[in-house]
PyMOL Python script that loads the backbone (N, CA, C, O; Angstrom):
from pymol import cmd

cmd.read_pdbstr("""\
ATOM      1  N   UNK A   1       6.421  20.218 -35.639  1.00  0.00           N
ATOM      2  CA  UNK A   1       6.852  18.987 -36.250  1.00  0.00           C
ATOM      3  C   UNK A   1       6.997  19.144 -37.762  1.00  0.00           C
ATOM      4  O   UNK A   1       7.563  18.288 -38.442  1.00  0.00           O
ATOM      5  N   UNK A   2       6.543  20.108 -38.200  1.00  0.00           N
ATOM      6  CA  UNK A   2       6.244  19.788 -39.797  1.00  0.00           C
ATOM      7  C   UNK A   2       7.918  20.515 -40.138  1.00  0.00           C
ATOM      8  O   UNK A   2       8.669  20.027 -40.983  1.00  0.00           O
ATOM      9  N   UNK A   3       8.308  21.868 -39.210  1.00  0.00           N
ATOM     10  CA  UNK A   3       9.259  22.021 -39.806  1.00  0.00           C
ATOM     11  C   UNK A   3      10.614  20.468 -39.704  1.00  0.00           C
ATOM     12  O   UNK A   3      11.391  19.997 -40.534  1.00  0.00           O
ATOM     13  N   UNK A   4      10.383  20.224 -38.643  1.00  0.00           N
ATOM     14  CA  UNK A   4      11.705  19.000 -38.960  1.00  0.00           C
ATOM     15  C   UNK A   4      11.233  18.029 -39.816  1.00  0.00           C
ATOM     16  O   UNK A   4      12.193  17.717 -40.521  1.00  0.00           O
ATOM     17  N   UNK A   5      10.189  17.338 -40.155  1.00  0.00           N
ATOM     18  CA  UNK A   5       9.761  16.720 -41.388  1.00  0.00           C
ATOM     19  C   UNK A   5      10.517  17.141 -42.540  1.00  0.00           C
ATOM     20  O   UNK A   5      11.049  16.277 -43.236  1.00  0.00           O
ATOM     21  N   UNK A   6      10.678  18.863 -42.947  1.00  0.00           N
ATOM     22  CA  UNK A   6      11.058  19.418 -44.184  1.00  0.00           C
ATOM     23  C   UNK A   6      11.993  19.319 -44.056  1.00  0.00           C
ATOM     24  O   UNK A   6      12.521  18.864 -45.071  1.00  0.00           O
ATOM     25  N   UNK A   7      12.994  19.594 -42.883  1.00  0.00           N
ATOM     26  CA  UNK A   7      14.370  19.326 -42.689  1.00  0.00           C
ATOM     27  C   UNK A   7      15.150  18.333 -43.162  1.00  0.00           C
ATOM     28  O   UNK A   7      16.077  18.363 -43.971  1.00  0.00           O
ATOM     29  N   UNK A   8      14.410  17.007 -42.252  1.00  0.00           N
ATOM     30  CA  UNK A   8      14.712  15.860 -42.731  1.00  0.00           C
ATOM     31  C   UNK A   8      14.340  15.492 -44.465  1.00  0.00           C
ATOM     32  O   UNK A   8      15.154  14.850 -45.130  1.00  0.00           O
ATOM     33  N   UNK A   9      13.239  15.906 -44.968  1.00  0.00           N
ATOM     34  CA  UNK A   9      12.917  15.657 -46.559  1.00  0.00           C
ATOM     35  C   UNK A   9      14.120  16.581 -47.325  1.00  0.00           C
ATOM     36  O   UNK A   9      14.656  16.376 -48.415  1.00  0.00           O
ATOM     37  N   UNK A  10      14.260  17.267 -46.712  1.00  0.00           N
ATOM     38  CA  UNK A  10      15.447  18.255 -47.784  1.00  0.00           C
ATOM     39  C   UNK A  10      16.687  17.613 -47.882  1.00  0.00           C
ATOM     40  O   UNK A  10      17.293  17.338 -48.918  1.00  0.00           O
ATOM     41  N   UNK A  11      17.131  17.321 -46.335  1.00  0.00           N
ATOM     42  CA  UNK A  11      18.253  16.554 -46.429  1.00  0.00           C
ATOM     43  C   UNK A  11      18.051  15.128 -47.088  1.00  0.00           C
ATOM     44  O   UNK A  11      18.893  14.750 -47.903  1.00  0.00           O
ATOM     45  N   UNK A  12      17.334  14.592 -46.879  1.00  0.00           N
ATOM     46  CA  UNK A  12      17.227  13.161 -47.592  1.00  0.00           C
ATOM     47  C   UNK A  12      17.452  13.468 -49.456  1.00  0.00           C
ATOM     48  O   UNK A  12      18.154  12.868 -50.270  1.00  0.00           O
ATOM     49  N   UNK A  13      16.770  14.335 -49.575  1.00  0.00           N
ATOM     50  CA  UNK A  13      16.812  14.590 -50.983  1.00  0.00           C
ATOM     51  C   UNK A  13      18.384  15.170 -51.343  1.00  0.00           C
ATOM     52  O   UNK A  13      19.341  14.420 -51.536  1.00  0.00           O
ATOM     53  N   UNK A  14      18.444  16.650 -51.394  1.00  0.00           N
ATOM     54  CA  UNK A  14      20.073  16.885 -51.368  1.00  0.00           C
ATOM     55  C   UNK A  14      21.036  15.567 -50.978  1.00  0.00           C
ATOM     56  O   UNK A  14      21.996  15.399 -51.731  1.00  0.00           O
ATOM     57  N   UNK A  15      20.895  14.742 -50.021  1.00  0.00           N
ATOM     58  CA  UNK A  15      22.401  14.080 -49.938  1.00  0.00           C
ATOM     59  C   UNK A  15      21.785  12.181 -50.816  1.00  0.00           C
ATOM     60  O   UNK A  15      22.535  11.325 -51.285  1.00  0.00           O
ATOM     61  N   UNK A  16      20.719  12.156 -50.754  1.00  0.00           N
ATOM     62  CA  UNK A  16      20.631  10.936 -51.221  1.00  0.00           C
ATOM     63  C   UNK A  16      19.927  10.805 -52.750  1.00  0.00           C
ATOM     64  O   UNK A  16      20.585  10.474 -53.736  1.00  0.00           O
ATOM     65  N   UNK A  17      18.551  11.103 -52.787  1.00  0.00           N
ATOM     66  CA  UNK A  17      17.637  10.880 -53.918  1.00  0.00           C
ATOM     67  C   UNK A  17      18.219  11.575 -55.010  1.00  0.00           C
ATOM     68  O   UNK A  17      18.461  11.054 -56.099  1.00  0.00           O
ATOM     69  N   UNK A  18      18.516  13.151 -54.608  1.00  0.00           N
ATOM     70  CA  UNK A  18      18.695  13.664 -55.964  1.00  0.00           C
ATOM     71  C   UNK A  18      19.815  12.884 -56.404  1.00  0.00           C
ATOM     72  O   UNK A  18      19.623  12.765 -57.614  1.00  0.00           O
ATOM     73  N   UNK A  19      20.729  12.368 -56.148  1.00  0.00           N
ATOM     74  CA  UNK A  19      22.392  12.424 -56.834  1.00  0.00           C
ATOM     75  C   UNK A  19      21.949  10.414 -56.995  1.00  0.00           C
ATOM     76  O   UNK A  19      22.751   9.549 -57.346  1.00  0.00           O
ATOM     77  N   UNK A  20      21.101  10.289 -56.772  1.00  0.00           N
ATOM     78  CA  UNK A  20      20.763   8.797 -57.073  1.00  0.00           C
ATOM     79  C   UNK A  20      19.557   8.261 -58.387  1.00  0.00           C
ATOM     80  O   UNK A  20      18.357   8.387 -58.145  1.00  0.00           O
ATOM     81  N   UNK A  21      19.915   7.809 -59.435  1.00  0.00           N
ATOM     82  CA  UNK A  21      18.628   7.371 -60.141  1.00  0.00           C
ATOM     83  C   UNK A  21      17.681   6.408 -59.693  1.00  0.00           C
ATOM     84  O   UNK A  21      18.155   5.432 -59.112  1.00  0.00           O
ATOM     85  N   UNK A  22      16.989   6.442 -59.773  1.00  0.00           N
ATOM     86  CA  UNK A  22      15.872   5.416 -58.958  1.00  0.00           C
ATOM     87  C   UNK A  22      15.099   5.156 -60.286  1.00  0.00           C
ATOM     88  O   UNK A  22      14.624   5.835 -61.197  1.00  0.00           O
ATOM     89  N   UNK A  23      15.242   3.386 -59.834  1.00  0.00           N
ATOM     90  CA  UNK A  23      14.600   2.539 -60.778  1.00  0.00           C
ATOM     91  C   UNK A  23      13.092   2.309 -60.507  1.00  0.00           C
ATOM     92  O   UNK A  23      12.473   2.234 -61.569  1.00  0.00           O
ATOM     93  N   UNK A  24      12.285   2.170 -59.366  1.00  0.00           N
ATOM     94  CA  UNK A  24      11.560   2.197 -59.256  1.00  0.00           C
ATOM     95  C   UNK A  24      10.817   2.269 -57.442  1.00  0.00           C
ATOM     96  O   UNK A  24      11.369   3.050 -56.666  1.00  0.00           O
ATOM     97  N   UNK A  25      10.025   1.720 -57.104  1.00  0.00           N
ATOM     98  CA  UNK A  25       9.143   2.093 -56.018  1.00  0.00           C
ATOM     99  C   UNK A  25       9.888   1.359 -54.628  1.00  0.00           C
ATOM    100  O   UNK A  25       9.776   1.625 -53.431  1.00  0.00           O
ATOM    101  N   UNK A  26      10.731   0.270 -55.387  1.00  0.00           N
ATOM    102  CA  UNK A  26      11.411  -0.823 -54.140  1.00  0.00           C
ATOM    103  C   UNK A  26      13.014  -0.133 -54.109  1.00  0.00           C
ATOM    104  O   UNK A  26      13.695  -0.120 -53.084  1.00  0.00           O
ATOM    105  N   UNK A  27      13.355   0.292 -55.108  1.00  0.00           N
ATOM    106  CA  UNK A  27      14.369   0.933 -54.967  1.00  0.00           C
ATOM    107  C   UNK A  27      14.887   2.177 -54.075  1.00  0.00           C
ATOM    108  O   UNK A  27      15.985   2.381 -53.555  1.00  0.00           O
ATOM    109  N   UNK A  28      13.365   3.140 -54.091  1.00  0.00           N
ATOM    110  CA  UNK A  28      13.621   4.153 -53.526  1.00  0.00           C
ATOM    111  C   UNK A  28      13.631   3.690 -52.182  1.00  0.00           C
ATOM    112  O   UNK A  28      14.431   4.354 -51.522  1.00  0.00           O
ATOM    113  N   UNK A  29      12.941   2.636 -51.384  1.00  0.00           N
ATOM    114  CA  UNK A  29      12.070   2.504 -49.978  1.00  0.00           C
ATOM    115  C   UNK A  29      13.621   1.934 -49.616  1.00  0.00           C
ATOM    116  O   UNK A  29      13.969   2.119 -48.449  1.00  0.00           O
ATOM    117  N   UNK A  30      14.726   1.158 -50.643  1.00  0.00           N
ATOM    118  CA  UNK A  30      15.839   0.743 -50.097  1.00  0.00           C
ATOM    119  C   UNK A  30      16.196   2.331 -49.678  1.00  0.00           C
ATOM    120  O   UNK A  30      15.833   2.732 -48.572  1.00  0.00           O
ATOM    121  N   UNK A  31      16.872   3.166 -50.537  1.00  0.00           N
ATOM    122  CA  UNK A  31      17.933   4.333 -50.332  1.00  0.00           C
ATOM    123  C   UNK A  31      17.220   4.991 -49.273  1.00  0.00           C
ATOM    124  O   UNK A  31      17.927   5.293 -48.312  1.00  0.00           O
ATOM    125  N   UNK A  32      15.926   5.310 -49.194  1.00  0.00           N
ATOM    126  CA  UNK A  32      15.708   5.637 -47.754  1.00  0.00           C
ATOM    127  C   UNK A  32      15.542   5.393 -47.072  1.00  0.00           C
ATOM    128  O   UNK A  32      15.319   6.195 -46.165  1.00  0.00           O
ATOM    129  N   UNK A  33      15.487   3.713 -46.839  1.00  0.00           N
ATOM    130  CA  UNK A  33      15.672   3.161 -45.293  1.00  0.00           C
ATOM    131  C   UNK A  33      17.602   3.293 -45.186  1.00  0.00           C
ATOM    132  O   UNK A  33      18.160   3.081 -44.109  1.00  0.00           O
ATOM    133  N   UNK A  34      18.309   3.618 -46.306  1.00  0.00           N
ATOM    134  CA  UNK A  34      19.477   3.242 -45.890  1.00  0.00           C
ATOM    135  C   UNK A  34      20.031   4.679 -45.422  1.00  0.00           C
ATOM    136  O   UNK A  34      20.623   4.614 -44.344  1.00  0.00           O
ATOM    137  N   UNK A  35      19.967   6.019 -46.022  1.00  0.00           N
ATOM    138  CA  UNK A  35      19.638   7.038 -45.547  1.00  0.00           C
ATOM    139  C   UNK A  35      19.230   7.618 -44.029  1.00  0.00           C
ATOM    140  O   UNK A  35      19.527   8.568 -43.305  1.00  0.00           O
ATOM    141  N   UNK A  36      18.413   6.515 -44.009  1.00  0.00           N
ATOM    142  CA  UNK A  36      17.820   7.524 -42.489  1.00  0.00           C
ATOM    143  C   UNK A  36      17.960   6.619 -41.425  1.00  0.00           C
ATOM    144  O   UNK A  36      17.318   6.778 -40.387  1.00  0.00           O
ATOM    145  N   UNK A  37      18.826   5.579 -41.605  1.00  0.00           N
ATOM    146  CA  UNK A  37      19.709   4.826 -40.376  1.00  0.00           C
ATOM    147  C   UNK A  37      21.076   5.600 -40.790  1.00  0.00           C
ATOM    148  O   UNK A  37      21.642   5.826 -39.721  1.00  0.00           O
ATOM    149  N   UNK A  38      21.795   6.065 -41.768  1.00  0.00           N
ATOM    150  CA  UNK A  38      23.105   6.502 -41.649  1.00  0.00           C
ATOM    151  C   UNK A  38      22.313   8.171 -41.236  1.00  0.00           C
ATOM    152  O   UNK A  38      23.177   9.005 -40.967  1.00  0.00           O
ATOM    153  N   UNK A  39      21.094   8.628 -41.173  1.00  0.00           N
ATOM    154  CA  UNK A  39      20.968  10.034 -40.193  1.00  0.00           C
ATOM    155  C   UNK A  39      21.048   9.291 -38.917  1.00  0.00           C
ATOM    156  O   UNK A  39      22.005   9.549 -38.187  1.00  0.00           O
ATOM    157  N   UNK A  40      20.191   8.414 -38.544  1.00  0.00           N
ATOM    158  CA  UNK A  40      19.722   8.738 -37.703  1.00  0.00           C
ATOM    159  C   UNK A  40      21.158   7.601 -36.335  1.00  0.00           C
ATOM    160  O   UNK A  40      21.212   7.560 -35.106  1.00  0.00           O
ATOM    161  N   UNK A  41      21.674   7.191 -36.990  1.00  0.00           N
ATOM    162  CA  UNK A  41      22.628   6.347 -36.385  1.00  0.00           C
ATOM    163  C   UNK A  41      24.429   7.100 -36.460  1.00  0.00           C
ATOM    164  O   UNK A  41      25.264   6.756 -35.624  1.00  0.00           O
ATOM    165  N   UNK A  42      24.669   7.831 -37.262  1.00  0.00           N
ATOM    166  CA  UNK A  42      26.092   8.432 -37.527  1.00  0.00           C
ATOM    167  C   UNK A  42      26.532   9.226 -37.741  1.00  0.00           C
ATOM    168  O   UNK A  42      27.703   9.565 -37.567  1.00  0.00           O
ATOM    169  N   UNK A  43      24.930  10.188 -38.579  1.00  0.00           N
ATOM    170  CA  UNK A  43      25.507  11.162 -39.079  1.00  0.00           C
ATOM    171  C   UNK A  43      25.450  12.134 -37.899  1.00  0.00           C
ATOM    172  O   UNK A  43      24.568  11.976 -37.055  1.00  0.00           O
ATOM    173  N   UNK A  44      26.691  13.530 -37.743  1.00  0.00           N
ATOM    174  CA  UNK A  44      26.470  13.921 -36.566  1.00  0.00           C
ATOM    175  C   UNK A  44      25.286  15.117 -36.672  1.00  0.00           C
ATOM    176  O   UNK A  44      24.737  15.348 -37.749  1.00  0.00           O
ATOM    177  N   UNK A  45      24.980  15.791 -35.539  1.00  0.00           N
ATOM    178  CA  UNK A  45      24.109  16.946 -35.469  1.00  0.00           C
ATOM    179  C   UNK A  45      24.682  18.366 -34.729  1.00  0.00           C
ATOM    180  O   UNK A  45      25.103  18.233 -33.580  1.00  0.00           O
ATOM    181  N   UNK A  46      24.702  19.197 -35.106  1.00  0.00           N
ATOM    182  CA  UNK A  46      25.484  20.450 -34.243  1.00  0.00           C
ATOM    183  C   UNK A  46      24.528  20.883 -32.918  1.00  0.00           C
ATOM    184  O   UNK A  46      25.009  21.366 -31.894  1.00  0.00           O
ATOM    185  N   UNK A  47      23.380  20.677 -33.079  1.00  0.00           N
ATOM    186  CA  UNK A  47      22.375  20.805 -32.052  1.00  0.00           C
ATOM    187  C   UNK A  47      22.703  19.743 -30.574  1.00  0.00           C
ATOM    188  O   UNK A  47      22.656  20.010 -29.373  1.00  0.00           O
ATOM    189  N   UNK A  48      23.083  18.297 -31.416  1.00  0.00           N
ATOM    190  CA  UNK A  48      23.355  17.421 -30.581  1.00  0.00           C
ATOM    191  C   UNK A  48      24.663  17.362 -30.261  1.00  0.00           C
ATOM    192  O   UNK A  48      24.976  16.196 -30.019  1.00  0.00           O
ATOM    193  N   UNK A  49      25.564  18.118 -30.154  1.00  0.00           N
ATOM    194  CA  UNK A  49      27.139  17.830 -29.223  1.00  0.00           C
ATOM    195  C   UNK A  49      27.602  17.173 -30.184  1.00  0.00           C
ATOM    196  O   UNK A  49      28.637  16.544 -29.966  1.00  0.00           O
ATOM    197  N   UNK A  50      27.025  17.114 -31.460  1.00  0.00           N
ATOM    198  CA  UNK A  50      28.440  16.434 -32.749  1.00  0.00           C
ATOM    199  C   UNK A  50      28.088  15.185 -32.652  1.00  0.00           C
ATOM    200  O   UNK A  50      28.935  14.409 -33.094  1.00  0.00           O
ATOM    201  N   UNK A  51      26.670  14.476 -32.023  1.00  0.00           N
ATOM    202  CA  UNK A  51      25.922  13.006 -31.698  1.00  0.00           C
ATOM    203  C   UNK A  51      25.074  12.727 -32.853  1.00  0.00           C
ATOM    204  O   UNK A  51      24.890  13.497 -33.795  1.00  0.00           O
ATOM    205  N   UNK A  52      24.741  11.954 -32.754  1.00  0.00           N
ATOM    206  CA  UNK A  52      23.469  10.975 -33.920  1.00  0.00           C
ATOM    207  C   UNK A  52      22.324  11.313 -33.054  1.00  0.00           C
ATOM    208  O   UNK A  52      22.498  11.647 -31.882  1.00  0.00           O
ATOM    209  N   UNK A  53      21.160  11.237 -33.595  1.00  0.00           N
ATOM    210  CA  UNK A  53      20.018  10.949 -32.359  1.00  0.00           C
ATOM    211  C   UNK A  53      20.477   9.628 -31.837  1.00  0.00           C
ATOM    212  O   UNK A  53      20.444   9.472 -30.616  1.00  0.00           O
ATOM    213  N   UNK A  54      20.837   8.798 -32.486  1.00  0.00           N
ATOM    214  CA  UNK A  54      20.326   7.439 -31.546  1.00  0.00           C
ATOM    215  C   UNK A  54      21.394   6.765 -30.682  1.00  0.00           C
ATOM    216  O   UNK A  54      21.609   5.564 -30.520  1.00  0.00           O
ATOM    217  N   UNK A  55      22.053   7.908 -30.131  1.00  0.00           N
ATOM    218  CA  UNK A  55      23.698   7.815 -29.419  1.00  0.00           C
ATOM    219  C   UNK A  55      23.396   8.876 -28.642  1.00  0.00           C
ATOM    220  O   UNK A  55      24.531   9.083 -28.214  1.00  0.00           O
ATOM    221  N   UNK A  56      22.718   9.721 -28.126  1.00  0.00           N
ATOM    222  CA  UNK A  56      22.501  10.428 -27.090  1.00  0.00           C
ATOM    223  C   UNK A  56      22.753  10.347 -25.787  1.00  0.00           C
ATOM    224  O   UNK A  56      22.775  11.348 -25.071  1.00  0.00           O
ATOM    225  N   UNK A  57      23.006   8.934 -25.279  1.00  0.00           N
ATOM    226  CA  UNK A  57      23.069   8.622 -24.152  1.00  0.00           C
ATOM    227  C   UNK A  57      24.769   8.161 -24.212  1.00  0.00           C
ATOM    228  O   UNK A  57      25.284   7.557 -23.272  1.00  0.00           O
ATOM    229  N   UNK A  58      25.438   8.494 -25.297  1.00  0.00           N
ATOM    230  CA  UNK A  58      27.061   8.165 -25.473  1.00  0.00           C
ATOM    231  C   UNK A  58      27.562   9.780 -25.030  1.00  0.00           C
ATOM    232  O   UNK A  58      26.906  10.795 -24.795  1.00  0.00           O
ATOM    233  N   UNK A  59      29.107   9.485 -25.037  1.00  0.00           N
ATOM    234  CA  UNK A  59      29.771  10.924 -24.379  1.00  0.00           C
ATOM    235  C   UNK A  59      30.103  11.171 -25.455  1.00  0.00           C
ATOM    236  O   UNK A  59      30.414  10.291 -26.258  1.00  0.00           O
ATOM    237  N   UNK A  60      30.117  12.814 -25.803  1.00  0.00           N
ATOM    238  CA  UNK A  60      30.475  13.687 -26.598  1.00  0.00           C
ATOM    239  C   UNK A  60      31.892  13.033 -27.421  1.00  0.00           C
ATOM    240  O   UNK A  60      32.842  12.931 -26.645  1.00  0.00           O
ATOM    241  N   UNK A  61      32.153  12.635 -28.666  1.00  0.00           N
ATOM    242  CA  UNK A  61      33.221  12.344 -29.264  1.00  0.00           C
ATOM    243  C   UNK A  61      34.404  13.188 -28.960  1.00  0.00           C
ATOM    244  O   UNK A  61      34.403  14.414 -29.072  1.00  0.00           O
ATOM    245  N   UNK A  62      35.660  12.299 -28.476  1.00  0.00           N
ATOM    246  CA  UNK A  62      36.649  13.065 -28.576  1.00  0.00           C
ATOM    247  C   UNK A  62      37.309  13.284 -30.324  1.00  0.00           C
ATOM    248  O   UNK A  62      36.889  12.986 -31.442  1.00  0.00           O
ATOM    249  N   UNK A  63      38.406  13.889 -29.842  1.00  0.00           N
ATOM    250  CA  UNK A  63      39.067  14.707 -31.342  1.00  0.00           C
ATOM    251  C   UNK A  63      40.130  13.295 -31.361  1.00  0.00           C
ATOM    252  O   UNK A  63      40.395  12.441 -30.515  1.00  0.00           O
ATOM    253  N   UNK A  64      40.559  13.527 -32.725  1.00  0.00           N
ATOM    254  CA  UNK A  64      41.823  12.664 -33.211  1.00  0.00           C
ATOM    255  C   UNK A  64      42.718  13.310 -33.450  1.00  0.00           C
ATOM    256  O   UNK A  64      42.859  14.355 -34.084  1.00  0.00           O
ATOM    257  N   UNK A  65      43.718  12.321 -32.633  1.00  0.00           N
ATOM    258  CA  UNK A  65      44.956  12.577 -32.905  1.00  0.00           C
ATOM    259  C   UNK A  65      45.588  12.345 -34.386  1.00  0.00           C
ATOM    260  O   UNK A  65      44.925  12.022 -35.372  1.00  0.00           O
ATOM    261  N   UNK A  66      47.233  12.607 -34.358  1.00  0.00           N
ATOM    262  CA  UNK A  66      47.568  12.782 -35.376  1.00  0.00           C
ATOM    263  C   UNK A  66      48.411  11.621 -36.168  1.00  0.00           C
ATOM    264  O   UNK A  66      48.849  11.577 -37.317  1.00  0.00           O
ATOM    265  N   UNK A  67      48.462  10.541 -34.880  1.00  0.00           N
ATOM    266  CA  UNK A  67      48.434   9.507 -34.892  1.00  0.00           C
ATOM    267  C   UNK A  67      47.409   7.912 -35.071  1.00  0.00           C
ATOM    268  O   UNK A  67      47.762   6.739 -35.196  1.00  0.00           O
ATOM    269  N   UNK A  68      45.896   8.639 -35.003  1.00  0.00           N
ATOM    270  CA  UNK A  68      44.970   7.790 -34.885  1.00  0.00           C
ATOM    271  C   UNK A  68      44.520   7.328 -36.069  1.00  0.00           C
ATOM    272  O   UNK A  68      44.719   7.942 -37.117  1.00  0.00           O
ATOM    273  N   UNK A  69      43.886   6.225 -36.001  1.00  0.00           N
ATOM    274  CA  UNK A  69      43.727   5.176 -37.235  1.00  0.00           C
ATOM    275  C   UNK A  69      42.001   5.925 -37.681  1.00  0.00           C
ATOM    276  O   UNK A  69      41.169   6.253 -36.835  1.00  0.00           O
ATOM    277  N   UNK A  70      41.843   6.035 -39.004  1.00  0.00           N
ATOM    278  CA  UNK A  70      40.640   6.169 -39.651  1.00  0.00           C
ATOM    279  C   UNK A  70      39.958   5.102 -40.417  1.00  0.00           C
ATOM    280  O   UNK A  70      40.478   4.659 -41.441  1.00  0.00           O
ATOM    281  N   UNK A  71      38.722   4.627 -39.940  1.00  0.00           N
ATOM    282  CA  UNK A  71      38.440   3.551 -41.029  1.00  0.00           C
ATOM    283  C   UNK A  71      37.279   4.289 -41.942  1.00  0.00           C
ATOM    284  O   UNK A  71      36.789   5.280 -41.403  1.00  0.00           O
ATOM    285  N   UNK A  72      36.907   4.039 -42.900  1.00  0.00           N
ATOM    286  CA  UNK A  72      36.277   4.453 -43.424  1.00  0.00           C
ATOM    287  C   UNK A  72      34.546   3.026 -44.562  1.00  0.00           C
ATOM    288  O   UNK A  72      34.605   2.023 -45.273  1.00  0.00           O
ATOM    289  N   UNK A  73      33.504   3.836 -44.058  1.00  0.00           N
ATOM    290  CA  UNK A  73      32.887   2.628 -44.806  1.00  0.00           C
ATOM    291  C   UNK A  73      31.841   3.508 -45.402  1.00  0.00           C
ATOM    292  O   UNK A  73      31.473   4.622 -45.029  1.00  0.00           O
ATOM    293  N   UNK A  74      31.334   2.594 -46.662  1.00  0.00           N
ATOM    294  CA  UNK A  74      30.913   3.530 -47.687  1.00  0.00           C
ATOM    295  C   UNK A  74      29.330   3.385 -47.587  1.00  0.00           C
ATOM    296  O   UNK A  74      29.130   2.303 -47.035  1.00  0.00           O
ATOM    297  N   UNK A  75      28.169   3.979 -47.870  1.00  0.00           N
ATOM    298  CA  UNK A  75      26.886   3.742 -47.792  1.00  0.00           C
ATOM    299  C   UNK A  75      26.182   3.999 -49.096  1.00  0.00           C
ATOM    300  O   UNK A  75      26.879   4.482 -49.988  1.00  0.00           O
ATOM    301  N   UNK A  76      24.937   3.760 -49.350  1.00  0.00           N
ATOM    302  CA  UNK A  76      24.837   3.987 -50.758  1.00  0.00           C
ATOM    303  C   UNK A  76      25.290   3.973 -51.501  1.00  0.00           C
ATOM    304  O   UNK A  76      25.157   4.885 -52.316  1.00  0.00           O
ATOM    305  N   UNK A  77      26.310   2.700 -51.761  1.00  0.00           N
ATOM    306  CA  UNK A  77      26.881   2.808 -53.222  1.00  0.00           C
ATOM    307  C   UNK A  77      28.101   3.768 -53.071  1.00  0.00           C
ATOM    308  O   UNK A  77      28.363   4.308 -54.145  1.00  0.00           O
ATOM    309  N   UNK A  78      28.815   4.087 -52.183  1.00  0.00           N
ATOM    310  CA  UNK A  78      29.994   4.805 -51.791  1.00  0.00           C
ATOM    311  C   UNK A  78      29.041   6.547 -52.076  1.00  0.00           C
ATOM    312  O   UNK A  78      29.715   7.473 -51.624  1.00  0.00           O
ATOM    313  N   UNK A  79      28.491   6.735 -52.335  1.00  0.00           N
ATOM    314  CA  UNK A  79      27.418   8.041 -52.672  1.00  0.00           C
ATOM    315  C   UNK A  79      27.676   8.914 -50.870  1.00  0.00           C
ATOM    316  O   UNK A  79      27.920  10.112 -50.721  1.00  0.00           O
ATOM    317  N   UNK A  80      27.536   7.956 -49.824  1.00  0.00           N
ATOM    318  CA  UNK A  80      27.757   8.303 -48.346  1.00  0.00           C
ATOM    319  C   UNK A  80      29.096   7.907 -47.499  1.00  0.00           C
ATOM    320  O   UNK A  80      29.216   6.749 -47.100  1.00  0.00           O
ATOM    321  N   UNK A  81      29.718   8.513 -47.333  1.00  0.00           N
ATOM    322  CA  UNK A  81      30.813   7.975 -46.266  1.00  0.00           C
ATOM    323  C   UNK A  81      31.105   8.268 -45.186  1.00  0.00           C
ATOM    324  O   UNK A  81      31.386   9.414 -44.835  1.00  0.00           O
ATOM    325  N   UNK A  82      31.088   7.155 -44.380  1.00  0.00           N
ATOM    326  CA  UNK A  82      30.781   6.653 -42.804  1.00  0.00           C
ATOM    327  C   UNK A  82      32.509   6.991 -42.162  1.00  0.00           C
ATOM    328  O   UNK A  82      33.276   6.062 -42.420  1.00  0.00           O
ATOM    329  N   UNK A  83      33.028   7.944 -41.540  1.00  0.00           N
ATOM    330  CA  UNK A  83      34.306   7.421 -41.095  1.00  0.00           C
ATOM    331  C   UNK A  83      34.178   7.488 -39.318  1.00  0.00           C
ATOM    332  O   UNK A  83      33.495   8.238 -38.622  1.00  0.00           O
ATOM    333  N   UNK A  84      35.183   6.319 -38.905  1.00  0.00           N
ATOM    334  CA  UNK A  84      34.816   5.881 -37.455  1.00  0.00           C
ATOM    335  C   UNK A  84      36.277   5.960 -36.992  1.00  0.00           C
ATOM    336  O   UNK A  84      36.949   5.389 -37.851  1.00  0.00           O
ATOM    337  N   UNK A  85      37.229   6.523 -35.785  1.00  0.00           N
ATOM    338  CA  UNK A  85      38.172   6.640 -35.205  1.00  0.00           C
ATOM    339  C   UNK A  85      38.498   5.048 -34.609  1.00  0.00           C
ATOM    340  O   UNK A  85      37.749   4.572 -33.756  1.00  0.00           O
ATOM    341  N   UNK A  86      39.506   4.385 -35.057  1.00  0.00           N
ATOM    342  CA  UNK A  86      39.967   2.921 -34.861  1.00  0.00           C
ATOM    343  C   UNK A  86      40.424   3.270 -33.388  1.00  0.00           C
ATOM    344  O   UNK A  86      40.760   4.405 -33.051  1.00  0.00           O
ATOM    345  N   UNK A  87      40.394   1.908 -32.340  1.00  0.00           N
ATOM    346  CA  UNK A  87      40.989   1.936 -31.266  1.00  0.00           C
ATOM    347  C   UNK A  87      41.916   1.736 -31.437  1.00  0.00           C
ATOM    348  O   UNK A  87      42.722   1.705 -30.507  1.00  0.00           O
TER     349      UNK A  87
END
""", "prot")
cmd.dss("prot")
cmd.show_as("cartoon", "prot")
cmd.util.cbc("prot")
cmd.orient("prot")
């Protein structure tokens, strides 16, 4: 367990804390609750079939076409970006 703890702390840091100033103690507890719902809800995993953990029980994402609509939504302050294949 401790190694995915570091995993997860490294990544939290590299993609969120470092590139963010933090004002203080309520600030940070925001960026990492907002952080580790965009891990743990979107961002994908190569371990997991290109899934979130908390989509495991969804089917493997198909590919886009060259025709398909992209939406895009921003997290942290646009710092993260969410993109989702439009129906």
């Amino acid at each position: 367990m401790n190694s995915i703890a570091e995993r997860w702390i490294g990544s939290c840091r590299c993609e969120a804390t470092d590139r963010t100033l933090i004002t203080g103690q309520r600030h940070l507890h925001l960026v990492v609750n907002e952080y580790a719902q965009h891990y743990n809800q979107h961002r994908p995993h190569r371990s997991l079939g290109q899934r979130p953990p908390g989509r495991l029980t969804t089917p493997e994402p198909c590919l886009a076409s060259d025709k398909a609509a992209i939406s895009r939504r921003d997290r942290l302050g646009g710092l993260i970006h969410e993109y989702k294949q439009v129906a």
